[in-house]
C-alpha positions in Angstrom: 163.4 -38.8 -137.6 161.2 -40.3 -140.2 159.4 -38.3 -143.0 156.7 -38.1 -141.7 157.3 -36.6 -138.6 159.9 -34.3 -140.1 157.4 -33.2 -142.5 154.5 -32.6 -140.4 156.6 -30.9 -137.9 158.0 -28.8 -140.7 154.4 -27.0 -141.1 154.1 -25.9 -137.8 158.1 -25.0 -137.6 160.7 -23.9 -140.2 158.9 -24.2 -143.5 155.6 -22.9 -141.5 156.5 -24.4 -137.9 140.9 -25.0 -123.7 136.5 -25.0 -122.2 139.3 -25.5 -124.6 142.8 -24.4 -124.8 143.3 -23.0 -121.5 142.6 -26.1 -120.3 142.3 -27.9 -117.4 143.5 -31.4 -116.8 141.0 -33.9 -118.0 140.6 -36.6 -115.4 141.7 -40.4 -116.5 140.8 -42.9 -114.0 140.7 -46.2 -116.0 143.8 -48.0 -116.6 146.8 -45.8 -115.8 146.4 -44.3 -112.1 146.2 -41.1 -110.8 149.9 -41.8 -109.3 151.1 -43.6 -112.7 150.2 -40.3 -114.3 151.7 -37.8 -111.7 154.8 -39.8 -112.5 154.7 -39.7 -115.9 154.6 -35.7 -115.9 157.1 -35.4 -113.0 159.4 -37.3 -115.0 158.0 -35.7 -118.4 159.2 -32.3 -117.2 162.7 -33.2 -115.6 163.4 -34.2 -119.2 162.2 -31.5 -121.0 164.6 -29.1 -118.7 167.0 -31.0 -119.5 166.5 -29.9 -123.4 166.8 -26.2 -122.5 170.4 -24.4 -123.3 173.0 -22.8 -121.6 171.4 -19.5 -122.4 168.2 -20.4 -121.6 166.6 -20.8 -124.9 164.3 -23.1 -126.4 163.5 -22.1 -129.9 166.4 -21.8 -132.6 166.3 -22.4 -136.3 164.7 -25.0 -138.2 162.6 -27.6 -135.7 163.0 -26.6 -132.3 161.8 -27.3 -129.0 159.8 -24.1 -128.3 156.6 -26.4 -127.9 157.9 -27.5 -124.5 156.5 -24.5 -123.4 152.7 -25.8 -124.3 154.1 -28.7 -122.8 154.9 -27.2 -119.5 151.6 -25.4 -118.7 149.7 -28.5 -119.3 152.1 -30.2 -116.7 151.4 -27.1 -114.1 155.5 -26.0 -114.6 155.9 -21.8 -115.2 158.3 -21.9 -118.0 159.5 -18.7 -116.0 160.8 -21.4 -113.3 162.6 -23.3 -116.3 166.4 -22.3 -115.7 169.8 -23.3 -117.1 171.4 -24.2 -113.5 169.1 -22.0 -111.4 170.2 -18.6 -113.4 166.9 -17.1 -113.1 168.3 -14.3 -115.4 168.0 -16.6 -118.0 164.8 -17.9 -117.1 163.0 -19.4 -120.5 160.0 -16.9 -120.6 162.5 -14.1 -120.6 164.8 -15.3 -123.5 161.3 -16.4 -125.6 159.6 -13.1 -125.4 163.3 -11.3 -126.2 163.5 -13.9 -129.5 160.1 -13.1 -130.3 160.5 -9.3 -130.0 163.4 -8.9 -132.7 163.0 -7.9 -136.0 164.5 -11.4 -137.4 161.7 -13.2 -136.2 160.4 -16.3 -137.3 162.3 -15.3 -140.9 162.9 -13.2 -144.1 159.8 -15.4 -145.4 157.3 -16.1 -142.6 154.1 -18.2 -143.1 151.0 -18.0 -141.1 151.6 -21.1 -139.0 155.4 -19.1 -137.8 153.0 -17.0 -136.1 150.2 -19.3 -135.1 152.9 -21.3 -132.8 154.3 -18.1 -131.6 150.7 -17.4 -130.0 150.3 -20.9 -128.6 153.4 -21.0 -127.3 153.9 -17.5 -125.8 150.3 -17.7 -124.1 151.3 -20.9 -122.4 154.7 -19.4 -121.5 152.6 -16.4 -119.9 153.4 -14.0 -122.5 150.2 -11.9 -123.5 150.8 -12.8 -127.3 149.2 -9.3 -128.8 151.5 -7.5 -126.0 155.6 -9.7 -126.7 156.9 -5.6 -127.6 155.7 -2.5 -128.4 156.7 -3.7 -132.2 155.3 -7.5 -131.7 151.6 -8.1 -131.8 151.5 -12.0 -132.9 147.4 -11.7 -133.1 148.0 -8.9 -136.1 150.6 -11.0 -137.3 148.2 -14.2 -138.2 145.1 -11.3 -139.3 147.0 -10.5 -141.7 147.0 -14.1 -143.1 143.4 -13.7 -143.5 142.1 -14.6 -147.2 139.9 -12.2 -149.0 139.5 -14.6 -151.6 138.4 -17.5 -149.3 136.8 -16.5 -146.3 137.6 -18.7 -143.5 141.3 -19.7 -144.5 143.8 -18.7 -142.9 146.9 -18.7 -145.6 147.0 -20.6 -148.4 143.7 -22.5 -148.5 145.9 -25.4 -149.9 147.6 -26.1 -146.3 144.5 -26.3 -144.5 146.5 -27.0 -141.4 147.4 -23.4 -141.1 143.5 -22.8 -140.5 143.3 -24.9 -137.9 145.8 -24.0 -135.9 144.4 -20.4 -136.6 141.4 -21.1 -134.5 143.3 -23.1 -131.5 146.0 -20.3 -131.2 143.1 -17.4 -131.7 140.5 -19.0 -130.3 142.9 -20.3 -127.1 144.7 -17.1 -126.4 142.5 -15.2 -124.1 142.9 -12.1 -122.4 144.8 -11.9 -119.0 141.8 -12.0 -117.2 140.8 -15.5 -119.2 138.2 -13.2 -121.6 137.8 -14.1 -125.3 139.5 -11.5 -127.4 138.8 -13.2 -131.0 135.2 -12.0 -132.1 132.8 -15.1 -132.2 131.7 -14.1 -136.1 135.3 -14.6 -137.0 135.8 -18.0 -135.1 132.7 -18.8 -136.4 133.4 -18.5 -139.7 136.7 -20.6 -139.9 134.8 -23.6 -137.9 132.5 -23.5 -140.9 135.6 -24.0 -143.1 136.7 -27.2 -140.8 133.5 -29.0 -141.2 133.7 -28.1 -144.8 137.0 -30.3 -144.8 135.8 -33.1 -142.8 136.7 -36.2 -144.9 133.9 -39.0 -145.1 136.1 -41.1 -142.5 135.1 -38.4 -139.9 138.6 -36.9 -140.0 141.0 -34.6 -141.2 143.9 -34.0 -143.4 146.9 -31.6 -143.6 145.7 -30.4 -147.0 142.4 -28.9 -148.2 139.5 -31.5 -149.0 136.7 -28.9 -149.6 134.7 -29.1 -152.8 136.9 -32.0 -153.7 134.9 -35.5 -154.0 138.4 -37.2 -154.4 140.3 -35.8 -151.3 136.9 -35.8 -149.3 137.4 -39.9 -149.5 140.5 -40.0 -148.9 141.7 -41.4 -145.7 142.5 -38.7 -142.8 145.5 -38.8 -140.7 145.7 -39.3 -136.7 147.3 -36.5 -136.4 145.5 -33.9 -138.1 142.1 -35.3 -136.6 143.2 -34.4 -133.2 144.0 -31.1 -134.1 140.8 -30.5 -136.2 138.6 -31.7 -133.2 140.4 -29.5 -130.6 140.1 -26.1 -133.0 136.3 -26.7 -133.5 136.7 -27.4 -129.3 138.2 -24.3 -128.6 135.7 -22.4 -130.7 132.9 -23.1 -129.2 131.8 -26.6 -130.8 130.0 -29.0 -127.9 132.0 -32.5 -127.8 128.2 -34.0 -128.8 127.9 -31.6 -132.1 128.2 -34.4 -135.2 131.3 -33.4 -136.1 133.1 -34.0 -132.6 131.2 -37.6 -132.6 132.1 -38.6 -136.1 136.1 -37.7 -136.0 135.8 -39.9 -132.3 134.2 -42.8 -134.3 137.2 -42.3 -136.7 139.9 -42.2 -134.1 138.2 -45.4 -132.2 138.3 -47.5 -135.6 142.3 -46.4 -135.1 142.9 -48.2 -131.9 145.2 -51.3 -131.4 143.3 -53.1 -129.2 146.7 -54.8 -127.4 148.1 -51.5 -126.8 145.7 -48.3 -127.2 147.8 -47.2 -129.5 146.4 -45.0 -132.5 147.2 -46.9 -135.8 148.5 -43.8 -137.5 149.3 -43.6 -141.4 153.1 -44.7 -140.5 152.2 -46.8 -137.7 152.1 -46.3 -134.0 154.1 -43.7 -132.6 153.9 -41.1 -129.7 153.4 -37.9 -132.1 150.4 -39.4 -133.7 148.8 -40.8 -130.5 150.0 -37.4 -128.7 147.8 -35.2 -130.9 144.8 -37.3 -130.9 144.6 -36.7 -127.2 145.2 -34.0 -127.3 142.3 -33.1 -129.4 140.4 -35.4 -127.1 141.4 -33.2 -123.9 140.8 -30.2 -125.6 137.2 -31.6 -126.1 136.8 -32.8 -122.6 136.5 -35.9 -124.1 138.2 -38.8 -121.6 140.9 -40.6 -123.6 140.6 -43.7 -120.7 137.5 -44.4 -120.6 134.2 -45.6 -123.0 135.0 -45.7 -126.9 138.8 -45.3 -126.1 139.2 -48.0 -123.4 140.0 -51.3 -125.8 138.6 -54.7 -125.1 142.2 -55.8 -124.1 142.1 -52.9 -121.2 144.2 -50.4 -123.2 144.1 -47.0 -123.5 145.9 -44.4 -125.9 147.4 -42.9 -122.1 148.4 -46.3 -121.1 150.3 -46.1 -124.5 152.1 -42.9 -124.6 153.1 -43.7 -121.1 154.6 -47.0 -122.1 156.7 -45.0 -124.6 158.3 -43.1 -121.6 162.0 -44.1 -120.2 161.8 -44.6 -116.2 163.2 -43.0 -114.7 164.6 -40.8 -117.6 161.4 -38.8 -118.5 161.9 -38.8 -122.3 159.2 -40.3 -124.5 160.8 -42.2 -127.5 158.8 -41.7 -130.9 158.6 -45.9 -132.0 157.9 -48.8 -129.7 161.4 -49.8 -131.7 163.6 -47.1 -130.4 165.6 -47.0 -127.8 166.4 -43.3 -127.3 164.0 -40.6 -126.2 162.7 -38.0 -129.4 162.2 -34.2 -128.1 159.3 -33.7 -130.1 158.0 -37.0 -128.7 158.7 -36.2 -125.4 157.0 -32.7 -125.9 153.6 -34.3 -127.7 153.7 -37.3 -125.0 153.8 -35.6 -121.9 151.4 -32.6 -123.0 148.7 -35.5 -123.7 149.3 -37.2 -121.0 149.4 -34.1 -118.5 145.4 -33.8 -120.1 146.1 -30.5 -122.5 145.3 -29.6 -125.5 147.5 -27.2 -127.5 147.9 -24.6 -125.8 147.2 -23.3 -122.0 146.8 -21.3 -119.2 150.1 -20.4 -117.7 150.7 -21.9 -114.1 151.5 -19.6 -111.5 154.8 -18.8 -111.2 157.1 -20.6 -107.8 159.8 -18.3 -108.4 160.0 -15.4 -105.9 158.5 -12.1 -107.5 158.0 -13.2 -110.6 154.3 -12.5 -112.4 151.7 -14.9 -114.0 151.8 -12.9 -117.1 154.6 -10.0 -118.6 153.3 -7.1 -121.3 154.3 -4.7 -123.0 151.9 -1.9 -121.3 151.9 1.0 -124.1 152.7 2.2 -127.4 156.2 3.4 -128.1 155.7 7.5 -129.5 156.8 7.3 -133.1 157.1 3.6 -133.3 155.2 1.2 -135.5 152.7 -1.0 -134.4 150.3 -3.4 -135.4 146.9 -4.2 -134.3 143.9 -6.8 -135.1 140.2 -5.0 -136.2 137.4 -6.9 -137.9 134.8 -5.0 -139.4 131.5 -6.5 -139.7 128.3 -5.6 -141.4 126.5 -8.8 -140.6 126.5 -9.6 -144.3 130.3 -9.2 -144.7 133.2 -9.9 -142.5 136.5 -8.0 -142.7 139.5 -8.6 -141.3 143.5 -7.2 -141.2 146.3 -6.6 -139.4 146.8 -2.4 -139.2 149.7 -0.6 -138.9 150.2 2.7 -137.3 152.4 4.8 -135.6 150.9 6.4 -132.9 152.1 9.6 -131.2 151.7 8.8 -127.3 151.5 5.6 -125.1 148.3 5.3 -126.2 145.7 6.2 -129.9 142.0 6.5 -130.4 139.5 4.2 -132.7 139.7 7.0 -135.4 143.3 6.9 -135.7 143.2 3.1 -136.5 140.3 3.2 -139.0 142.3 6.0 -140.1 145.4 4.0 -140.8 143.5 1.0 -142.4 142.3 2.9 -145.1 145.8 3.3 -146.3 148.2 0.1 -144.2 146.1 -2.3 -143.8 146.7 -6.3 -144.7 144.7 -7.6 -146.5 143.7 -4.7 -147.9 140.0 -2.8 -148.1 139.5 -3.6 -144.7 138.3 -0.3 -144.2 137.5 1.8 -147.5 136.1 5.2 -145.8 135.0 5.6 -142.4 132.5 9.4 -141.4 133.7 11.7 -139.8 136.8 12.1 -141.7 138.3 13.6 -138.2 137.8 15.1 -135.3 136.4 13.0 -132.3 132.1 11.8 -131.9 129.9 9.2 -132.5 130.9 7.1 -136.3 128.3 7.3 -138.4 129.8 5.5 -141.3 132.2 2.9 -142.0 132.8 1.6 -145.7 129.5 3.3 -146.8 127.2 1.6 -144.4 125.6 4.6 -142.2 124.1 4.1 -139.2 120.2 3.9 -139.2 117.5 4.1 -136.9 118.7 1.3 -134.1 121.6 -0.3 -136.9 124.6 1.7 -135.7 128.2 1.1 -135.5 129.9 -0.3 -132.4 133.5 -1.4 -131.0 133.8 -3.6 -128.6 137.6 -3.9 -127.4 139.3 -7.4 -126.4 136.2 -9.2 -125.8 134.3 -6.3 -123.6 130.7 -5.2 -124.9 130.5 -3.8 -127.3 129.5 0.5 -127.3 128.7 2.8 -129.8 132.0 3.5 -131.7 133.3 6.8 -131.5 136.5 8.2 -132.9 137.7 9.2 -129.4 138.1 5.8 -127.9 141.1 4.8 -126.2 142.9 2.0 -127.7 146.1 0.4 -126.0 148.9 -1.4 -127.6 147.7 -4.9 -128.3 143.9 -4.0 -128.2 142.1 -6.5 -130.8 139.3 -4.3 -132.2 136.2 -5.6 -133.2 133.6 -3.1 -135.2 130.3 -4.2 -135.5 126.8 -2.6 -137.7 123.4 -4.0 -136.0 121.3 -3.3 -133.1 
């Protein structure tokens, strides 16, 4: 594994580590065929079963193979039809959602990104990512990464890379039922902070560039690019808004014209060229045809699927090697299957077994977490709250209750009126409703109402409280 791989895979993994994200397949016509294609992810996923373990598990410590799982939906594979020798006991949606439900997980000393990947990879497994347990709600996990001090960041400002995956794992992890959960303000707000990072080049970098001339100049990285475009993708961005056209231009000045092969910042290699289209799928942008189809007839598909073994399925990482690279093979085939990120779980082949598993209610007595925003229209708030409700379900008062005092980041909510009781809010950190400005909750993407103490909130509910009209 070279350093750079190791390291960028690092972020997302152990030291971290779709329109858009519940994508469909974007259609490539040029160079590589319909069929070629077909074969490629056949093949693709006959390899990646391969990687699974006796007990049926993906994910371990350190760099792991739980992306396969993005992988998979992208290639129209259930991961609850991925078995260790047909032992549908140990089916790998099962033995993710039970790894992802303990205590334990991701570590003693998680970062933001721990949790990003656990959304991307749980939605496209068909695990509702706010619903894994009763105790494991991975959309309050990554609020509470939300910076007080610089709005828009998710984490450390300094690793921009854990802000964009923050909008393609929020942004991409619908409801069910394919709704939006994630408020648009708060979306909103973070794609301001990727264009703020856009380098002159037209793409991105792992790091933060804003308000630094220097790092602005600097040259962007393949990978990072893709990644960028697809968050700003998956949050609403057009593919023909200035910042999708200029990090295109950027990846187009990349291509090897005798392969269609991104020239990435340690040369050509399936990772790099998997990401960037990825990032192009995830903008609906064609990776085989117009500014990516090179005068030699080459296209970044017709690379990645040169890079596969026949009839093996594995992708190797180099044009050099001659061994197939599970993280290769993951990036390669999810490009090539035409996702982005993240997406929509397939439906299930295996007798009885549903699209999507949940957690349906709170557990009396037990903690829990949940995501609320809280927006004025001037100011934006946003935490993870814990609480420990008394019955399957709680009410909107409880929860602005609790974030007064358990809350992350803190002052979330500083006082909310009434105190108690149930009715209509009137108040919520001193703002007080007036004339047609009032309070209002709408509840995983539905309309929102006028907020009232009394309303029913369900385990894995993401909250958003709203002052207008």
């Amino acid at each position: 594994m070279t350093s750079h791989r190791a390291s960028r895979r690092a972020l997302l993994t152990a030291a971290s580590s779709l329109s858009a994200l519940a994508l469909a397949a974007v259609p490539a016509f040029a160079t590589s065929s319909p069929a070629q294609i077909a074969t490629a992810k056949t093949n693709g996923v006959s390899y990646l079963r391969s990687l699974q373990a006796a007990d049926g598990s993906y994910a371990g410590a350190g760099l792991s193979n739980e992306w396969a799982f993005s992988a998979f939906a992208a290639a129209g594979t259930a991961s609850v039809d991925v078995t260790p020798g047909g032992d549908t006991t140990k089916n790998a949606r099962t033995v993710y959602r039970n790894l992802l439900a303990t205590t334990a997980w991701p570590s003693t000393s998680p970062v933001v990104t721990d949790y990003e990947r656990g959304i991307i990879n749980a939605y496209s497994a068909g695990i509702d990512p706010a619903r894994v347990a009763a105790g494991r709600n991975l959309l309050a996990d990554t609020y509470a990464y939300w910076q007080n001090s610089a709005p828009g960041y998710w984490g450390a400002p300094s690793n921009f890379n854990g802000t964009v995956f923050a909008l393609i794992s929020l942004g991409g992890a619908k409801t069910q039922t394919g709704v939006q959960r994630i408020p648009q303000p708060l979306l909103d707000k973070s794609v301001a902070t990727v264009r703020a990072n856009q380098h002159n080049d037209g793409g991105w970098n792992f790091s933060k560039a804003e308000g630094d001339p220097s790092a602005l100049a600097a040259g962007s990285d393949i990978d990072m690019t893709g990644a960028a475009m697809a968050s700003l993708c998956v949050s609403g961005v057009p593919a023909t808004d200035p910042a999708i056209t200029k990090a295109k231009g950027f990846l187009k000045s990349k291509l090897v014209n005798t392969s269609g092969a991104f020239d990435a910042m340690f040369g050509a290699n399936t990772d790099s060229n998997g990401w960037a289209v990825s990032g192009l799928n995830a903008c609906g942008i064609n990776p085989q045809t117009g500014d990516f189809l090179t005068k030699a007839g080459k296209t970044p598909v017709d690379f990645l699927i040169a890079q596969q073994f026949k009839p093996g399925g594995g992708f190797k990482y180099l044009p050099s090697d001659t061994t197939p690279s599970a993280y290769a093979s993951i990036d390669g085939l999810r490009a090539v299957a035409g996702g982005g990120f993240m997406a929509a779980p397939p439906a299930p082949t295996t007798a009885g077994a549903p699209q999507w598993v949940a957690t349906s209610g709170f557990t009396p007595g037990a903690t829990a977490k949940l995501a609320l925003t809280v927006d004025t229209g001037s100011s934006l708030k946003v935490c993870s709250v814990a609480l420990t409700p008394t019955a399957s379900t709680t009410t909107l008062g409880a929860v602005l209750d609790a974030a007064t005092t358990s809350a992350t980041p803190a002052g979330c909510v500083t006082s909310v009126a009434p105190g108690s009781g149930s009715g209509t809010i009137t108040a919520v950190n001193g703002t007080s409703n007036s004339g047609s400005s009032t309070w209002k909750a709408g509840v995983d993407g539905a309309s929102a109402v006028a907020a009232n103490r009394d309303t029913v909130i369900n385990l894995g509910d993401t909250i958003a409280l709203r002052y207008g009209s």
